[in-house]
VOGU-3710 file (C-alpha; in Angstrom, 3 decimals, decimal comma):
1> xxxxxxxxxx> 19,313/40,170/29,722  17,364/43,681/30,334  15,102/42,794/27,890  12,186/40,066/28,875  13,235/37,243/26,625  10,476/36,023/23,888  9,918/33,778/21,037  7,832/33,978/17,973  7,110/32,415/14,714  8,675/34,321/11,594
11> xxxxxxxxxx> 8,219/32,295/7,995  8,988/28,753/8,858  11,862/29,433/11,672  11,308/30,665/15,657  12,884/33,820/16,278  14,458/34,174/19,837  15,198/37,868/21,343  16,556/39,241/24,507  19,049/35,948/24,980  22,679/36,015/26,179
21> xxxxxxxxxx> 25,207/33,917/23,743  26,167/32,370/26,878  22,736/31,459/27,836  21,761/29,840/24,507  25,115/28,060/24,613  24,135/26,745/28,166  20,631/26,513/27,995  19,859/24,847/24,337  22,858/23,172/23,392  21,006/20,584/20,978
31> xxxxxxxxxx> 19,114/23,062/19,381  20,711/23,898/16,130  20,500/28,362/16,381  21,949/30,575/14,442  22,263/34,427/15,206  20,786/36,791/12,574  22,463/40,143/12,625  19,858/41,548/10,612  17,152/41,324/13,581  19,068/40,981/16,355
41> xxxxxxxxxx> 18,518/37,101/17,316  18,273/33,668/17,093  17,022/31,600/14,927  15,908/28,109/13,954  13,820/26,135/12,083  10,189/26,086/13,555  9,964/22,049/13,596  12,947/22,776/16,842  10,093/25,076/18,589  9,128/22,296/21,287
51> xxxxxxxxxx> 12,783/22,077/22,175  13,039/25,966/22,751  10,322/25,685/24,728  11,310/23,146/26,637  14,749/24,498/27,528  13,742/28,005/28,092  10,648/26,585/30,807  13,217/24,692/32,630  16,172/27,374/32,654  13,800/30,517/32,696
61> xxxxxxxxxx> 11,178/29,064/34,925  8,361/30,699/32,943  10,220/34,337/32,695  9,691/34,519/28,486  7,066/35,124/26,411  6,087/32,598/24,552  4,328/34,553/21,144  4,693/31,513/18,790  0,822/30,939/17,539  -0,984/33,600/20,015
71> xxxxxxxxxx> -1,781/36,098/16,902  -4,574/36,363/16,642  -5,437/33,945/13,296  -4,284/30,978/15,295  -6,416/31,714/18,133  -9,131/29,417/17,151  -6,244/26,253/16,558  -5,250/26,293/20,252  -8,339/24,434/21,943  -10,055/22,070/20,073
81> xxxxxxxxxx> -12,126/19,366/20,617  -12,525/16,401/17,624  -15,481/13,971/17,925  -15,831/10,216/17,654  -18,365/9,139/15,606  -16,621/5,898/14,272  -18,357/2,384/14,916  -15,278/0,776/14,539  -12,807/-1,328/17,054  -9,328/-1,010/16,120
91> xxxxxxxxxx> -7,614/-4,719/15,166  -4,583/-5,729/17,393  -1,686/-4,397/15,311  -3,611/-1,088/14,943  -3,622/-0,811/18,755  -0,145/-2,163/18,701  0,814/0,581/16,584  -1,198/3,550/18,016  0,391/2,326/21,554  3,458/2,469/20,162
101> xxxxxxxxxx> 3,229/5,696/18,762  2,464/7,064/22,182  4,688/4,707/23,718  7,448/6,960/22,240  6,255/10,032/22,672  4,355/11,061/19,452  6,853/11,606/17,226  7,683/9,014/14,858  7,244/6,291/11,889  4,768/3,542/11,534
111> xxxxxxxxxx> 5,652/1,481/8,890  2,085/-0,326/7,613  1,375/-2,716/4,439  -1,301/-1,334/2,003  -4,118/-2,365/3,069  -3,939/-2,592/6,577  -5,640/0,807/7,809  -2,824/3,317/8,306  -5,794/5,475/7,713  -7,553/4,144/10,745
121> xxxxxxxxxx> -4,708/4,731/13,037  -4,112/8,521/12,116  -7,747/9,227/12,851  -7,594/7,162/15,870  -4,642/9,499/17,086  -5,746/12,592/15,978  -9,418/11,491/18,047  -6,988/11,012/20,984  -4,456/13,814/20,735  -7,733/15,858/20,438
131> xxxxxxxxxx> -5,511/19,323/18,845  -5,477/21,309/15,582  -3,621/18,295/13,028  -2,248/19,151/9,537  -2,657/15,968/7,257  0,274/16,021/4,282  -0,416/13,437/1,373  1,154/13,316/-2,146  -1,701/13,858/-4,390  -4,891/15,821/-5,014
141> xxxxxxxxxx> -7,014/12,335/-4,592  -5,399/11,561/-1,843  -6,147/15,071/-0,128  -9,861/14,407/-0,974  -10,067/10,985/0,322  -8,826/12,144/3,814  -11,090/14,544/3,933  -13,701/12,356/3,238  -12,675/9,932/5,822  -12,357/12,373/8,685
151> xxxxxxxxxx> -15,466/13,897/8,018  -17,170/10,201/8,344  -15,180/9,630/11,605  -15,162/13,024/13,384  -17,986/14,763/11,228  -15,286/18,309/11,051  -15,664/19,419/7,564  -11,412/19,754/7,283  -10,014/22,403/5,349  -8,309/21,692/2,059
161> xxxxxxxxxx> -4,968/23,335/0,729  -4,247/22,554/-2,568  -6,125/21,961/-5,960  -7,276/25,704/-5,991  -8,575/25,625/-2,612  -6,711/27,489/0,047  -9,601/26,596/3,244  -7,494/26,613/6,304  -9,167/25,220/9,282  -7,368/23,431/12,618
171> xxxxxxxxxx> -8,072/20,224/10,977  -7,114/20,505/7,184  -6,058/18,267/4,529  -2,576/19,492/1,892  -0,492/17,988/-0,370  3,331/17,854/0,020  3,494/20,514/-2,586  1,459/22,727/-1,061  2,589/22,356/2,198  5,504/23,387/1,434
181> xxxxxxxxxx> 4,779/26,453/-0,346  2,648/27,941/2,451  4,082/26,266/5,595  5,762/29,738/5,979  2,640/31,339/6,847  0,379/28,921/8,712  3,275/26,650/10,065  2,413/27,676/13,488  -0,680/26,673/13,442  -1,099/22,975/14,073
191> xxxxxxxxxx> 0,326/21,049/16,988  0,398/17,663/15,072  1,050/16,796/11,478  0,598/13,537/10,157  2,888/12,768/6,737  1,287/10,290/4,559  3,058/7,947/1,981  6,305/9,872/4,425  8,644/8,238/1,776  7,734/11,388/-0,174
201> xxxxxxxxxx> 8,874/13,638/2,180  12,847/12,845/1,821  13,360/14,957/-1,018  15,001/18,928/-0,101  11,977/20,672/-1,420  9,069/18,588/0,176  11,266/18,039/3,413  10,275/21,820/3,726  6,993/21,036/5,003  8,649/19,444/8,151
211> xxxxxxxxxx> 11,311/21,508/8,966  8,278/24,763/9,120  6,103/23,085/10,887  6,261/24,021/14,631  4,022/20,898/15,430  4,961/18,764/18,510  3,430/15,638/17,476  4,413/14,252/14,288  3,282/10,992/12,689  4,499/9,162/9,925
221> xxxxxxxxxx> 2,748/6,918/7,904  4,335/4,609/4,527  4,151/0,888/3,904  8,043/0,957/2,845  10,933/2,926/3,849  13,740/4,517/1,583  15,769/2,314/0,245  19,305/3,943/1,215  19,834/4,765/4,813  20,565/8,403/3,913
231> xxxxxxxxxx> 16,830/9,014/3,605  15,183/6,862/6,116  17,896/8,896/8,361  16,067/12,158/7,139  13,063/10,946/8,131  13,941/9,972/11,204  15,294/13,521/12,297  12,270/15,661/10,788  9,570/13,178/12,149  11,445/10,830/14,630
241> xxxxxxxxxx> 12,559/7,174/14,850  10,621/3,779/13,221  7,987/2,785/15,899  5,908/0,173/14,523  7,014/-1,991/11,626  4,629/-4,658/9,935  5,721/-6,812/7,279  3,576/-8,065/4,603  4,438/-11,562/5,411  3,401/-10,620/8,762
251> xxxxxxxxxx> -0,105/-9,456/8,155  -0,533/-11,914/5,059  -3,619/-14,587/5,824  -4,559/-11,940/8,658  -5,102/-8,489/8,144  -4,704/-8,744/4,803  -5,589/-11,826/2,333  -3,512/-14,370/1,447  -1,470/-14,404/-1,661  0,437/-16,105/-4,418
261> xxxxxxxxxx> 2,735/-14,506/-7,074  3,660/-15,957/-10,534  6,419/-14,633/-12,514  5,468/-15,075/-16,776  8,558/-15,384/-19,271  7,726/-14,623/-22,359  10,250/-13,978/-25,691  10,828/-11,506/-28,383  10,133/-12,351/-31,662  12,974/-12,893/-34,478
271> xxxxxxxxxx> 12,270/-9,202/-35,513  12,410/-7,510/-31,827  15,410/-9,322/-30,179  17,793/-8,213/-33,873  16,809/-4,904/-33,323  17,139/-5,214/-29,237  20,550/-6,265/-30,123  21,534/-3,541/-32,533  20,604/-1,412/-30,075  22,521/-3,040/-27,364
281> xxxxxxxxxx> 25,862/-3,268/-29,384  25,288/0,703/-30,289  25,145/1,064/-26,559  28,109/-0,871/-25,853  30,345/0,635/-28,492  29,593/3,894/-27,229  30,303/3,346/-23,285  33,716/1,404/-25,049  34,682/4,001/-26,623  34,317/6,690/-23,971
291> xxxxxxxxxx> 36,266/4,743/-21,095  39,012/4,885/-23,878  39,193/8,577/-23,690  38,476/8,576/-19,607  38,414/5,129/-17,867  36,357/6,361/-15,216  33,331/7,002/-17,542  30,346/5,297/-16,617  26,277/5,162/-18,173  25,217/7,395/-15,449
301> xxxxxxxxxx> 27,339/10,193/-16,846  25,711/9,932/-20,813  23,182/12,542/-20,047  25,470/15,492/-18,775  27,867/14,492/-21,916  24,807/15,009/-23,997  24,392/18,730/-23,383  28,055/19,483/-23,579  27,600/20,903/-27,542  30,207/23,409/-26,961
311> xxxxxxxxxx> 33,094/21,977/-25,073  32,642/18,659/-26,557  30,563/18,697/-29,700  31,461/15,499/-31,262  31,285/13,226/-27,828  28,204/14,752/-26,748  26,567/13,827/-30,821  27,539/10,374/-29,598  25,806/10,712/-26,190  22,625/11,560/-27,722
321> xxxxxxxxxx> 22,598/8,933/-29,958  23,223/6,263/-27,429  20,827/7,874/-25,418  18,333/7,274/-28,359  19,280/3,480/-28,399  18,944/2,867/-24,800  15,539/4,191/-25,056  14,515/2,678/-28,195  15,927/-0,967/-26,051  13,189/-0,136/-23,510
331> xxxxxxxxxx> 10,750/0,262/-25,745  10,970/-3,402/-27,307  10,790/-4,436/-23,360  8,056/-2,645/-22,913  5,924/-2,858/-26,152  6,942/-6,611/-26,619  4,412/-8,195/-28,655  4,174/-11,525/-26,578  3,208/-9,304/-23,219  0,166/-8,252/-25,075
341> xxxxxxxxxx> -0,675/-11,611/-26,104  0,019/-13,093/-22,572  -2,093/-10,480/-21,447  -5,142/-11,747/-23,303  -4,874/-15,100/-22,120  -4,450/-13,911/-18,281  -8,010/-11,962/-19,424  -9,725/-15,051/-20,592  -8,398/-16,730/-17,059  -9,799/-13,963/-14,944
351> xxxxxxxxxx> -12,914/-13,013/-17,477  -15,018/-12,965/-13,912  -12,719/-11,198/-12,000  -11,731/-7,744/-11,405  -8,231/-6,660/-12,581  -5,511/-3,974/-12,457  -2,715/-3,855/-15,160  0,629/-2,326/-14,109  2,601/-0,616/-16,893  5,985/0,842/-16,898
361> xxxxxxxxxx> 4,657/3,982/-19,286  1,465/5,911/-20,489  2,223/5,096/-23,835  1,839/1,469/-23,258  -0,830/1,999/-20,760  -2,721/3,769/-23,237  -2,030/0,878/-26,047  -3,577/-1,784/-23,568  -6,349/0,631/-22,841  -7,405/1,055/-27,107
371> xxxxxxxxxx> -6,533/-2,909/-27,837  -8,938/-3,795/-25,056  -11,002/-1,206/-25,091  -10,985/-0,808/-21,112  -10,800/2,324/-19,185  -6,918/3,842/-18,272  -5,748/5,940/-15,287  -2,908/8,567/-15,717  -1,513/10,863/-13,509  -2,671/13,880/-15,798
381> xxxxxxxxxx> -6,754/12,654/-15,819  -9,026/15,473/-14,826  -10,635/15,000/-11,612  -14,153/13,884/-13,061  -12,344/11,506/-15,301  -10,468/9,550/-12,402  -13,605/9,639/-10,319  -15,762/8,481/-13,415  -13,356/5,570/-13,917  -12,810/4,217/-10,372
391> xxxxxxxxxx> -16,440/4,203/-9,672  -17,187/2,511/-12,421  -13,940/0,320/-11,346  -15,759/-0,305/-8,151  -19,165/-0,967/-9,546  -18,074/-3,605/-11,849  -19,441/-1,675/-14,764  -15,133/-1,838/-15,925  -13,558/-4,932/-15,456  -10,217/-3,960/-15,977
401> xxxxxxxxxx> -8,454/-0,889/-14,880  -4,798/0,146/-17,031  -2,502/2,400/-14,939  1,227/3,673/-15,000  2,204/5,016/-11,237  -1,190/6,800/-10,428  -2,375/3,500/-8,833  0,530/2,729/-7,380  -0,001/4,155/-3,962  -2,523/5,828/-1,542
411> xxxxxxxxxx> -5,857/5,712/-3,289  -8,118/3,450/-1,871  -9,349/1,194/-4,414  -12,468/-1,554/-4,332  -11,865/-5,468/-3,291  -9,644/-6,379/-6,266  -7,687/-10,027/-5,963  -5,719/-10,048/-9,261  -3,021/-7,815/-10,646  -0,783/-7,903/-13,913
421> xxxxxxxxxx> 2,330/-6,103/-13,615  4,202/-5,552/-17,310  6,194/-3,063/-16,480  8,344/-0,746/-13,992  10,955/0,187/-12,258  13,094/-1,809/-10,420  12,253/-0,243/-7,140  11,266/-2,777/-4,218  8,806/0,147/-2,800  6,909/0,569/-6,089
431> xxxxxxxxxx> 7,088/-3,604/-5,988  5,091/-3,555/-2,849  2,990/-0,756/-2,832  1,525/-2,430/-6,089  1,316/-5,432/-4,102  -0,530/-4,333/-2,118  -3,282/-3,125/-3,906  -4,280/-6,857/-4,288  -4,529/-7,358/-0,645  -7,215/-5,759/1,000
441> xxxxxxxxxx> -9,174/-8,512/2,947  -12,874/-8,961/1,510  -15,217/-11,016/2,033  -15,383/-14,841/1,125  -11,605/-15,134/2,162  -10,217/-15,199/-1,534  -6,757/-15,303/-2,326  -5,385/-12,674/-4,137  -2,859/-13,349/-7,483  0,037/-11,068/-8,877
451> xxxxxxxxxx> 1,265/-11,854/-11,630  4,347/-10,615/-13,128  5,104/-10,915/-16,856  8,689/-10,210/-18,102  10,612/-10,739/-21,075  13,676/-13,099/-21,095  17,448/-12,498/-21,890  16,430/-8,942/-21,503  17,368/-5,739/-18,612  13,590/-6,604/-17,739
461> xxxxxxxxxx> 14,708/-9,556/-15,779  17,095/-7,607/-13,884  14,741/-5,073/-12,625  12,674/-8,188/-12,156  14,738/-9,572/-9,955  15,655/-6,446/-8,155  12,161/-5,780/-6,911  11,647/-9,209/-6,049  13,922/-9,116/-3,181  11,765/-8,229/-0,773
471> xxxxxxx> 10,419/-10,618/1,371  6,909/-10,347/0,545  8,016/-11,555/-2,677  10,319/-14,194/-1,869  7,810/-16,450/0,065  5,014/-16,571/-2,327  6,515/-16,611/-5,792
//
């Protein structure tokens, strides 16, 4: 090694020069390099910079240069000091789960219900950690209500990256989208990163933000985990291990209010459940008829038969119809005549109340919304419309607030103690995120209600019962 060694940041990976083969093979054995002919060196991605460092101090003994952030753009991110202005004093599991987090050396999951002030213990961290922070959420309202919130608690004006705004500052606010996109070119310049809602971050695209990201200390913030072990495994290696768990059940009565939920059967009429099971048989006679030409077909494998015109004209003509039944069958679930009536009689029980309706699609959001003549929340609202309707929402000016998925996680929403739920997936973390939007402890210690409306001898009550596993559900139905 002639050459003094040094590392420096080049578009989401650390590049390392003037090393031996031998050396890295020695020296950084559980850092995953690869050697780039093109340049001349190593390489890996930027979220493995700590662990180069690390290695090379204690085998080098300071004899590198260390380049990674010292342009000079990121020389403002390297010192920074963040303010408290809170008047706030953290509950117990908050401290349980900020100790935690630096308990096991800042790198890892807290697993939070809705509700409970994830929020809180971010900020309290960042306040503590006292370094430039990069705060990843899923969506545009989300990346404005953080920056709202830190600005309250620290009084930084955080920069915002995404929406049309590209304001990098050492504290700034991005969405998963965005972060990915320009992690390349300011991934060097924050020494923590907090992912919010960190379910989202699983995916190969979004993970992106991560694996760029030369940030030390890395926080993790979701009320559920993935479902499959694959992904929570994913998580675990980009941000680092589960180290505070709360359970709804947990915090229920405490933290968070006290709860009840109330599953509603209702029926189709004469008219929907003949044409459900038309439907139904066209959908069986299909998946019949291709196991006889290959045994091992299953449902899942409709939609790539449907765009196989040329090899398979006739077979894929059948796909599409089939594919036209099945959704034509969700429809009737969804659209059912007695949900709409059941949900006129859960509006007469709760006419003093403020309540959020649950649907499994816009176009049946938007049919509550005309037939009731209440405000509804989509994912592709304008800015000024969303704000327009949740203040009103929080003002009591609206009653009754119709959403699909928009509502379903992240945005902070007023004290609201009743839900309706007539629709979804049969995901357990879309169960409890919507939940929790019910739980938020107020004032006057009221109990909140979810109620659940689903229509029998249907696929509704599978998905039904699907989400329902979870254990918030299973002791308060």
């Amino acid at each position: 090694m002639s050459l003094r060694p040094h590392v420096d940041f080049h578009q989401g990976t650390v590049r390392l020069f003037g090393l031996s083969a031998r050396f890295v093979e020695k020296a950084l054995t559980d850092v995953p390099l690869v050697w780039d002919e093109r340049e001349d060196c190593y390489r890996a991605d930027a979220m493995h910079a700590d662990a180069i460092r690390q290695g090379l101090e204690h085998s080098l003994a300071g004899r590198f240069d260390w380049r990674v952030g010292r342009d000079a753009g990121a020389a403002e991110f390297r010192s920074l000091a963040v303010n408290d202005l809170r008047q706030v004093t953290l509950r117990g599991d908050q401290q349980q789960a900020v100790k935690a987090f630096e308990d096991g050396g800042r790198r890892g999951l807290v697993v939070m219900p809705t509700g409970t002030g994830k929020t809180v213990v971010a900020i309290e961290l960042m306040i503590r950690c006292q370094c430039s922070t990069l705060v990843v959420v899923p969506v545009r309202d989300l990346m404005y209500q953080w920056h709202a919130k830190i600005l309250e608690a620290t009084g930084i004006d955080a920069g915002l990256i995404g929406d049309g705004v590209h304001r990098v500052s050492p504290i700034s606010v991005t969405t998963y989208d965005s972060a990915a996109i320009h992690m390349p070119r300011i991934g060097d310049r924050f020494q923590m990163i907090v992912f919010d809602e960190v379910h989202h971050l699983a995916g190969p695209w979004r993970s992106d933000a991560a694996r760029m990201s030369i940030a030390a200390i890395r926080l993790g913030l979701t009320a559920t985990l993935p479902g499959d072990d694959q992904r929570t495994e994913r998580l675990q290696q980009l941000v680092g291990p589960t180290l505070y768990q709360q359970s709804i059940a947990e915090a229920s009565g405490k933290s968070l209010a006290d709860y009840s939920v109330h599953r509603i059967a209702v029926r189709l009429t004469d008219d929907e459940q003949q044409r459900y099971r038309d439907y139904s048989r066209q959908i069986q006679t299909f998946v019949y008829q291709q196991r006889e030409f290959d045994p091992q077909f299953k449902w899942d494998d409709t939609y790539a038969l449907s765009a196989a015109t040329k090899q398979e004209p006739d077979r894929a003509r059948d796909a599409v119809i089939a594919m036209r039944a099945f959704r034509l069958k969700r429809q009737i679930e969804e659209h059912a005549d007695a949900k709409l009536r059941m949900l006129e009689d859960l509006f007469r029980l709760h006419c003093d109340e403020s309540v959020i309706v649950f649907t499994g699609s816009n176009v049946m959001a938007r049919k509550i919304s005309t037939r009731f003549l209440v405000p509804c929340l989509l994912s592709h609202c304008g800015k000024k419309e969303r704000r327009q309707w949740l203040q009103g929402f929080a003002e009591g000016r609206y009653r009754v607030l119709v959403a699909n998925r928009v509502l379903d996680e992240g945005v902070d929403l007023p004290e609201v103690k009743t839900a309706i739920v007539l629709g979804g997936l049969s995901s357990q973390r879309q169960a409890v995120q919507r939940l929790g939007r019910v739980l938020r402890k107020g004032t006057g210690g009221r109990r909140a209600k979810l109620y659940e409306v689903v229509v029998e001898d249907t696929r509704e009550v599978t998905r039904s019962r699907d989400r329902r596993r979870n254990e918030a559900y299973r002791q308060k139905r």
